[in-house]
N, C-alpha and C positions, 0 to 999 in steps of 0.2 A: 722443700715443698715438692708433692709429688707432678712430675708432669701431667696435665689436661690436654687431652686432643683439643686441636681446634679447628673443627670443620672448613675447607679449604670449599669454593664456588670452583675454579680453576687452580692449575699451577703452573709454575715456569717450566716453558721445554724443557726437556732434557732433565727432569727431576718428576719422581712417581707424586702420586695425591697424597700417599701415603710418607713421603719424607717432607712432601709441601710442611704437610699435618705439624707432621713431629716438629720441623724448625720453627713454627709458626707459634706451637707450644713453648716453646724454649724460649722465644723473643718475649711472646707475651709474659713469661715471666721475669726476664730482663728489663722491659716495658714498666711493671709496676715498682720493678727495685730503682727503677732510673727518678722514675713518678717522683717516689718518696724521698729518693734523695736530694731531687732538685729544692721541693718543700723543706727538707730537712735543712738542706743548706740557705735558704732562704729566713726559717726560722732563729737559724743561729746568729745570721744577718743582723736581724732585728732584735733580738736578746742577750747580745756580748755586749759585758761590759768591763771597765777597769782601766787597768794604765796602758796597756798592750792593745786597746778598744780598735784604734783605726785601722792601726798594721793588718790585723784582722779583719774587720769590718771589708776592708778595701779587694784584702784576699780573695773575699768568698764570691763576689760578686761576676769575675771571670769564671770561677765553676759553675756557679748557676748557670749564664751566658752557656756555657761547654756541655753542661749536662742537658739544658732543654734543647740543644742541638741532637744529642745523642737519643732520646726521646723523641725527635723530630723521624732523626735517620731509622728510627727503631721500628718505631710506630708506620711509616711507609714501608719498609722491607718485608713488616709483615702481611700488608696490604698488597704489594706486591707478590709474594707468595700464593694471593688469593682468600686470604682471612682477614676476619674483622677486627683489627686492634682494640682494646680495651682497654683507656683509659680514666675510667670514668672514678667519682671517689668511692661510691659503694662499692665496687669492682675491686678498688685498693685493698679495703680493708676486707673485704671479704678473700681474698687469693692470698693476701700477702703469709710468712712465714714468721712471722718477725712482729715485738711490739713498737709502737710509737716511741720515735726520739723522747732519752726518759729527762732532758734537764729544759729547765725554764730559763729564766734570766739568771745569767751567771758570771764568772769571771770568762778572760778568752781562756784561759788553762785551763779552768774544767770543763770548756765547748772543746777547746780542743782534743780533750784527753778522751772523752766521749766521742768527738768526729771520727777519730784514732779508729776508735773499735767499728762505727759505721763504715767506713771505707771497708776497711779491713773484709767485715760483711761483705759489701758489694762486689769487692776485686775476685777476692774466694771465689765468689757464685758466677762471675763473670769468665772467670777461668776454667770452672766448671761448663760451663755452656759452648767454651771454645772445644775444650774438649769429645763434648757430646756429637757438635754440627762437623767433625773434620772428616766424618765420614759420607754426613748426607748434604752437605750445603756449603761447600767454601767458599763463598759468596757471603752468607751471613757468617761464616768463621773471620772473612777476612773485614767487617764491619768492625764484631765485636772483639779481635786484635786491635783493634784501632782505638776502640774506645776503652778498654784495658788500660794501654800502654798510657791515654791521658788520665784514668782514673788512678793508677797507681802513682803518677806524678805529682797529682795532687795530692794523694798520700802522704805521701815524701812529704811535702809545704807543710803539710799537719805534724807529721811524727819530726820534720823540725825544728818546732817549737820545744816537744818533749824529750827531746834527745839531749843526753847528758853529755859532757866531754869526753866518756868513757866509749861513747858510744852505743850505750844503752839508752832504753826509753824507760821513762820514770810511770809511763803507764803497763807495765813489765808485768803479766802476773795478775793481769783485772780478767774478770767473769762478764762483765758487765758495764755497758756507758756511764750507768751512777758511780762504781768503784772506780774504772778511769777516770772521771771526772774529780772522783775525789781524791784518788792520788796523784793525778797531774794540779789540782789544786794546791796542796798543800808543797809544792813548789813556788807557787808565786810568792 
């Protein structure tokens, strides 16, 4: 998704309007990938089913908890830079890059196998962002380190599940949440 300025009212000493801008652009888009995750992960909440149901169920409940924290932290730091965070739902879907979590109710191995490739999404662009701010903002660099390092842990908790004794993942080689889903599926 390509960056959007986002008009700054002020910004923190020591930082030009114009790097305010730019980090503030960068959050807000970290801002709607958080949005959607936490939703996402809320979703899978309520639509995992099968024998592996609680283990999971129980899982996902502290990332929700972790991400609407991270959404919290995200959403003020861009506020503090002097912009107006955006999280609203037509805002979601209109910025976002990305389609809607593509599985309904399902097994946890084919939530899982799909979650695999959302993280996956998220950490990327989250790593990308750290990237971007290390020159104009270590302040929001040293945020979204932080929240990286939990997002990719919870990773791990997914890929998990899908990890074979070999040490490969059985969702190895998917394009897509429906194909992960359906080869981490056909494992159960």
């Amino acid at each position: 998704m390509a960056t959007t300025r986002q008009r700054t009212h002020f910004h923190v000493p020591g930082m030009t309007a114009k790097d305010s801008e730019q980090t503030a652009a960068i959050l807000q888009e970290r801002l709607v990938a958080l949005v959607d995750l936490g939703l996402t992960l809320k979703h899978i909440h309520w639509n995992v089913v099968g024998p592996s149901f609680i283990g999971v169920h129980l899982m996902l409940d502290p990332q929700v908890a972790a991400v609407q924290e991270m959404v919290d932290e995200t959403a003020e730091r861009i506020a503090t830079l002097g912009a107006s965070p955006n999280g609203l739902a037509g805002n979601l879907v209109k910025t976002r890059s990305w389609d809607d979590y593509a599985i309904g109710r399902a097994t946890t191995q084919a939530h899982l196998g799909a979650l695999d490739m959302a993280y996956g999404g998220v950490v990327e662009a989250h790593r990308e962002a750290i990237d971007k701010t290390e020159e104009i903002d270590p302040v929001s660099q040293d945020m979204l380190i932080d929240q990286a390092g939990q997002l990719e842990q919870f990773h791990w908790f997914v890929r998990a599940h899908l990890e074979t004794p070999d040490g490969s993942l059985v969702t190895e080689g998917a394009d897509s949440e429906k194909d992960a889903a359906a080869k981490a599926d056909k494992t159960s």
